[in-house]
C-alpha positions in Angstrom: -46.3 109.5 55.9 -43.2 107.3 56.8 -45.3 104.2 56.3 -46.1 105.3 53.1 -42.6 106.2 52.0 -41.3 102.4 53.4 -43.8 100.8 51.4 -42.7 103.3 48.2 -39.4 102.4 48.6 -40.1 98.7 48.8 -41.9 98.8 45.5 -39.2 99.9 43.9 -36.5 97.8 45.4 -38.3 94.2 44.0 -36.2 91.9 42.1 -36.2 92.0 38.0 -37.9 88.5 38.7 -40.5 89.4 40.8 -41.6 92.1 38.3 -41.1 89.8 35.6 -43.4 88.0 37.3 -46.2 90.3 37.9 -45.9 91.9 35.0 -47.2 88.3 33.5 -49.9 87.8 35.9 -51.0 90.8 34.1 -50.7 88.8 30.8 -52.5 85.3 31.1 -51.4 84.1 28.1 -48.3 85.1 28.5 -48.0 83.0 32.1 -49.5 80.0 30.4 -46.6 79.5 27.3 -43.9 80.1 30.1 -45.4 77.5 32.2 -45.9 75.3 29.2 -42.2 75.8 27.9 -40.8 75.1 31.6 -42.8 71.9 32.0 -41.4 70.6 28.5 -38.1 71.7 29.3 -38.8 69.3 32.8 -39.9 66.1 30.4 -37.2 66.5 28.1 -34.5 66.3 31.4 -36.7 63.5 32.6 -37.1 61.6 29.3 -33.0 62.2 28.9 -32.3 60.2 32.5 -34.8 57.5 31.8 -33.2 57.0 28.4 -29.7 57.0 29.6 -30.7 54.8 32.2 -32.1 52.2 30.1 -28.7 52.1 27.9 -26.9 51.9 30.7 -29.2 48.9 32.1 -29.8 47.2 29.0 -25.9 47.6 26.9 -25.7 46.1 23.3 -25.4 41.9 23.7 -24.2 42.2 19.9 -21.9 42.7 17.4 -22.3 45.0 15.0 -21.7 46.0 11.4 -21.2 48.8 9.3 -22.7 49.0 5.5 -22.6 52.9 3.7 -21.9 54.5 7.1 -24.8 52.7 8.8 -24.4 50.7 11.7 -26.2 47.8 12.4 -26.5 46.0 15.6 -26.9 42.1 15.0 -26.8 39.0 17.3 -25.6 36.1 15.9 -26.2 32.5 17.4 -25.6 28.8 16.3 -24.3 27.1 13.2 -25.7 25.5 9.7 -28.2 27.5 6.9 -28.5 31.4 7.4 -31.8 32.5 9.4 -32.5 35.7 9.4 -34.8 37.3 11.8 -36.6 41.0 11.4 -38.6 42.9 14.1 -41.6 44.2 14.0 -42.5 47.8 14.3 -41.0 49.5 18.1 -39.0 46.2 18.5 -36.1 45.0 18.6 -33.9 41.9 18.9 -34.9 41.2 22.4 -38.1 40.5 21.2 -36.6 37.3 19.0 -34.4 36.3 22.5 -37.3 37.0 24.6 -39.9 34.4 23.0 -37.1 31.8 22.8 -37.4 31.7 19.3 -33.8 32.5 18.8 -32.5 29.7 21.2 -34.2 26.9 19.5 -33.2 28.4 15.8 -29.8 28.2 16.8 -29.8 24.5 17.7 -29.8 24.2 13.8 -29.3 27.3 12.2 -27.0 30.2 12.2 -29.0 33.0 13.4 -28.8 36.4 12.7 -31.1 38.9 14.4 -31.0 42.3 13.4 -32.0 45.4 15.3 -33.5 47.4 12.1 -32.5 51.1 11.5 -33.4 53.2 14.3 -34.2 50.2 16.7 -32.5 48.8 19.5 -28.8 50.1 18.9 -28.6 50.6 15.6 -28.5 54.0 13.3 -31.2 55.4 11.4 -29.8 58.6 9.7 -32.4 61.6 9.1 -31.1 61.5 5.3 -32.8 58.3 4.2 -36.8 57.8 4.0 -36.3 54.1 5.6 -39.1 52.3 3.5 -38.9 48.4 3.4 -37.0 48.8 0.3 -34.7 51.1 1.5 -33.9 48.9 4.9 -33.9 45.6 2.2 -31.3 47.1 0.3 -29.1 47.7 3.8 -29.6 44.1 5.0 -29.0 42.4 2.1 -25.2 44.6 1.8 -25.1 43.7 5.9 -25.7 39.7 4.9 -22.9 40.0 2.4 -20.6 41.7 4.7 -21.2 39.1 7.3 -21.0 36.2 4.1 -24.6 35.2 5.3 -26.5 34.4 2.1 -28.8 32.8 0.6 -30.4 33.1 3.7 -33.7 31.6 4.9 -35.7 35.0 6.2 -38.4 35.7 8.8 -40.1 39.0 9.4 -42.7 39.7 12.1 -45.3 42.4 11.1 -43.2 45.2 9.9 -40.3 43.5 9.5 -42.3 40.8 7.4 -42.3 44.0 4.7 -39.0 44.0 4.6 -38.3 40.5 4.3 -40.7 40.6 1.3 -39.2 43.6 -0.2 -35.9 41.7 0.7 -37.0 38.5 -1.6 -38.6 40.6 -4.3 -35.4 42.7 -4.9 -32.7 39.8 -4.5 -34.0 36.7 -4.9 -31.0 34.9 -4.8 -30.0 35.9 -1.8 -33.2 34.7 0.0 -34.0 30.5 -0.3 -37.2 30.5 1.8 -39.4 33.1 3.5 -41.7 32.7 7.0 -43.7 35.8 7.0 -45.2 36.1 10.7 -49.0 38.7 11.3 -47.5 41.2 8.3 -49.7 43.6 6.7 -49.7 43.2 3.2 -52.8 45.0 1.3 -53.8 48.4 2.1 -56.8 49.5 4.5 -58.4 52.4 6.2 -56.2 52.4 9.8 -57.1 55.5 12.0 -54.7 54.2 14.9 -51.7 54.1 11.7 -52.4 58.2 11.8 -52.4 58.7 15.5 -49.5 56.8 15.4 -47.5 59.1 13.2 -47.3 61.9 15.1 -43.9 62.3 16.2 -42.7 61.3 12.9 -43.6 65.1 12.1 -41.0 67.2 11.3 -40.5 69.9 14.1 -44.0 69.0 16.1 -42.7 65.5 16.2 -39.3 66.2 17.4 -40.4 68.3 20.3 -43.3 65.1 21.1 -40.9 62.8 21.2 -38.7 64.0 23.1 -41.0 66.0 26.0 -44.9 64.1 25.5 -44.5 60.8 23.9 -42.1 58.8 26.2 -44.4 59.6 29.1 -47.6 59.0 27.5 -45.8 55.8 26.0 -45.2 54.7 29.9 -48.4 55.4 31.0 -50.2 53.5 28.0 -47.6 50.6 27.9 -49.4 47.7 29.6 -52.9 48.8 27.4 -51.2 48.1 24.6 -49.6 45.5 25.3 -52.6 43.6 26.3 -53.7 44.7 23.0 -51.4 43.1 20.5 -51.1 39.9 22.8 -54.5 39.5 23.2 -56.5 37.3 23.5 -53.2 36.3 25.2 -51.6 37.0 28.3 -48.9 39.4 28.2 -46.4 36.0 28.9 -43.9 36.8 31.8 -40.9 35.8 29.3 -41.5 39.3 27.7 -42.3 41.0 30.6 -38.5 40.2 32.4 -36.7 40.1 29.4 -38.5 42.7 27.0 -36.3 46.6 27.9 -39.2 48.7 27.6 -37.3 51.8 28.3 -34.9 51.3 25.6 -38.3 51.0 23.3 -39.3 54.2 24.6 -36.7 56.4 24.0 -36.9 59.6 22.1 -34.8 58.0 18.7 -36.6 54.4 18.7 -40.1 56.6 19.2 -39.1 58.5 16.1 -38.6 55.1 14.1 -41.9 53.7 15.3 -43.5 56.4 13.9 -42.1 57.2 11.0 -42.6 53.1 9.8 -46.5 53.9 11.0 -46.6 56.2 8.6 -45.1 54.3 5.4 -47.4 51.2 6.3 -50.1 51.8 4.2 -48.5 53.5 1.3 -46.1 50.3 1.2 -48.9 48.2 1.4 -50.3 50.0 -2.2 -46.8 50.1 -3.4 -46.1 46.4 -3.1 -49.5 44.5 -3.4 -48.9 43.8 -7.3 -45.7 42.4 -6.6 -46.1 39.5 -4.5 -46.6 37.3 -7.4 -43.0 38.0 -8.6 -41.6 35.7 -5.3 -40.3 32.4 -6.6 -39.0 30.6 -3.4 -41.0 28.8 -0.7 -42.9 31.3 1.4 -44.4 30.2 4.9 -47.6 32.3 6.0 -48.3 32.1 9.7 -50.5 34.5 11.8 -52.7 34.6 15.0 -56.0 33.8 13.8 -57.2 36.3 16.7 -54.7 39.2 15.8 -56.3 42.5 17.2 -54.3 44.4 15.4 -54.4 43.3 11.6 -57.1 41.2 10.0 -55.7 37.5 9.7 -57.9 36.4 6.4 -57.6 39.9 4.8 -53.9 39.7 5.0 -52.5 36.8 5.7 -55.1 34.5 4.4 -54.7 36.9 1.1 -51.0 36.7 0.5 -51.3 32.9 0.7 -53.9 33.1 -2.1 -51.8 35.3 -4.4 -48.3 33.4 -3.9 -49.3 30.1 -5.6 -46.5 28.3 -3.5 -47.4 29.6 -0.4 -48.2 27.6 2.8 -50.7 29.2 5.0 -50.6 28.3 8.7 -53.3 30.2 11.0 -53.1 29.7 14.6 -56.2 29.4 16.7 -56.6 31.1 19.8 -53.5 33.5 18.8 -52.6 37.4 18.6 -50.6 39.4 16.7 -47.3 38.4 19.0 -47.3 34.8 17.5 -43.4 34.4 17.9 -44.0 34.8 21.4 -47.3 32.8 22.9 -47.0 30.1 19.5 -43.0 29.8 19.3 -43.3 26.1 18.5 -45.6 26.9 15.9 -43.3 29.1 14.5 -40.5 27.3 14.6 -42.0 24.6 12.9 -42.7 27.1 10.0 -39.0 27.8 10.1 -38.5 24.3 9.3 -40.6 24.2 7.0 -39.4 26.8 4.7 -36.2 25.0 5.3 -37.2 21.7 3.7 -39.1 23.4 0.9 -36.2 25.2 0.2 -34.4 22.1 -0.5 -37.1 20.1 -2.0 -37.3 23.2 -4.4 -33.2 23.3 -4.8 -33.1 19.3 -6.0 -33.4 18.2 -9.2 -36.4 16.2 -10.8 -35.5 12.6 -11.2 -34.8 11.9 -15.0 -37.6 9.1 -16.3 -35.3 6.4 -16.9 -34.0 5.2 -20.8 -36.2 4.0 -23.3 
C-alpha cells in the first residue's frame, strides 16, 4: 500500500516539462514539428556563426559608394580608360582578383570591380525587383559618382546581362563591351527553378537562412567541378575564392532571386541586342556545362553585326579564370575597336 502511495505521489510531483513531454509522445505529430522547429532553430545559430565568421575573416578590401541609398562596394585598381568588371551570378569581386584578371587590367586600365547588389558587401534592399535593368540603372549613377565613364564594360554570365542592359540603356556611357559565357536567348532550364527556391517569399527566407547554407557546403566542390569543367577547379580560386561569404543567408537570397529573372530577361531583351552600336567582344568556353556556347554566345555574335566572336577550346563556363589571357586579350580588343570606331574617316583628298 505504501509503495503504491510513493509511486502516486511521484506521478504527480513530475516537472511541467516532463509532462509536456509525454503528453507529446502521445501526439507523434506533434513530437515531430517540435523536433523539426528546434533543429531549424540549431541551423539558423550555426549558419549565423559561420556567416559572422566569414565577415570577420574575409573584411571589405574596397571602397565603397553610395547612389539612392544603395551602397556599393567597388575595388578600384590602376590608371588610363575606365574598365568595368561585373560578376556573375553568387560572385563577387574576389572572383575578378582571384583569376588575376584584375591585376593585369590594371597595368593599363583603371579598374573598377563591383560587388553587384546583394553580393559581396554591398546592399540589395527588399524594395527593388533587381533585374539587369534595374542594377544598370545603379551602376551607371555609381560610374558617374566615381567620374568613371565612357567606360569600357565586361560582364561574366549574369553580370554580362547587365553590362548589355547597361549599353542598351546609356550608350554613351559604355565605348566597348567583352561579354564573357552570358546567357542571352531564352531556354527550358529545370536547374534555373531548383535554383529559385529561396528567392520565395516566407519559404525562402526560412531556407536560406536554416537549409540552404548547409546544403550549399555540402554541394560546393560538385558544383564547382561543374561550371569549371572540363577544368580543374584551379588552386588560385580555391585559396583566394571566400566561399563562406558566398554562402551566407543575404548573398543566397541574391543568387536566387537573379535565377529566377534569368529566363524572363533573356525574353525581355533578345529583340534588343541589335540596338548596341559600340564594339562588342563575344568570348565563351566552347565546353561551358552550364550554358550552350553556339546557342548563346555563337547567337549574339550573329545578331550584333559588329561583334567579334572568340570561342575557347577546351574551356568552361569560368573563362576569366582557367583562359585569363584569352580574356584579357578581348579586353584589348574592345579597347582598340573602341578607338578605331571613335576616329574619323580620312577625307579623299581635293579634286
Amino acid at each position: 500500500m505504501n509503495i503504491l502511495k510513493t509511486k502516486a505521489g511521484l506521478a504527480t510531483k513530475r516537472s511541467p516539462a516532463s509532462r509536456a513531454m509525454s503528453e507529446l509522445g502521445d501526439h507523434p505529430y506533434a513530437t515531430a514539428a517540435v523536433v523539426g522547429v528546434a533543429a531549424l532553430a540549431v541551423a539558423a545559430l550555426v549558419n549565423r556563426k559561420l556567416a559572422n565568421d566569414a565577415e570577420r575573416l574575409n573584411p571589405p578590401q574596397g571602397r565603397f559608394v553610395e547612389v539612392d541609398g544603395v551602397r556599393l562596394h567597388y575595388v578600384e585598381r590602376g590608371k588610363g580608360d575606365p574598365l568595368v568588371l561585373l560578376h556573375g551570378n553568387g560572385s563577387m569581386v574576389q572572383d575578378f582578383e582571384s583569376s588575376g584578371l584584375l591585376d593585369k587590367a590594371a597595368k593599363n586600365y583603371r579598374v573598377i570591380a563591383f560587388d553587384r547588389p546583394g553580393y559581396g558587401y554591398s546592399d540589395r534592399p527588399r524594395s527593388t525587383i533587381w533585374t539587369p535593368e534595374a542594377q544598370a540603372d545603379l551602376i551607371h549613377r555609381a560610374l558617374e559618382e566615381l567620374d568613371a565613364t565612357p567606360a569600357i564594360v565586361l560582364g561574366h554570365s549574369w553580370g554580362a546581362s547587365v553590362a548589355v542592359a547597361l549599353a542598351v540603356k546609356y550608350e554613351n556611357s559604355v565605348k566597348a563591351l567583352v561579354l564573357a559565357s552570358g546567357y542571352y536567348y531564352p531556354t527550358a532550364r529545370i536547374d534555373v527553378a531548383a535554383a529559385s527556391g529561396p528567392a520565395i517569399p516566407i519559404l525562402g527566407d526560412i531556407l536560406r537562412y536554416t537549409v540552404a547554407p548547409l546544403l550549399g557546403r555540402i554541394m560546393w566542390p560538385g558544383v564547382m567541378r561543374k561550371i569549371f569543367g572540363p577544368a580543374a577547379v584551379p588552386r588560385k580560386f580555391t585559396k583566394g575564392f571566400p566561399a563562406g561569404l558566398a554562402l551566407r543567408p543575404s548573398q543566397l537570397r541574391a543568387s536566387a532571386a537573379e535565377s529566377a529573372l534569368m529566363i524572363p530577361d533573356a525574353y525581355g531583351m533578345r529583340d534588343r541586342y541589335s540596338e548596341l552600336s559600340m564594339p562588342v567582344v563575344i568570348i565563351a568556353g566552347e565546353l561551358d556545362r552550364l550554358i550552350d556556347t553556339d546557342r548563346q554566345s555563337g547567337q549574339l555574335h550573329r545578331d550584333v553585326a559588329q561583334s567579334t566572336f572568340h570561342s575557347v577550346p577546351g574551356a568552361g563556363h569560368m573563362v576569366h579564370q582557367t583562359a585569363t589571357s584569352r580574356v584579357m586579350a578581348a579586353i584589348d580588343e574592345a579597347a582598340a575597336a573602341s578607338v578605331e570606331r571613335r576616329r574619323p574617316h580620312a577625307m579623299p583628298p581635293a579634286a
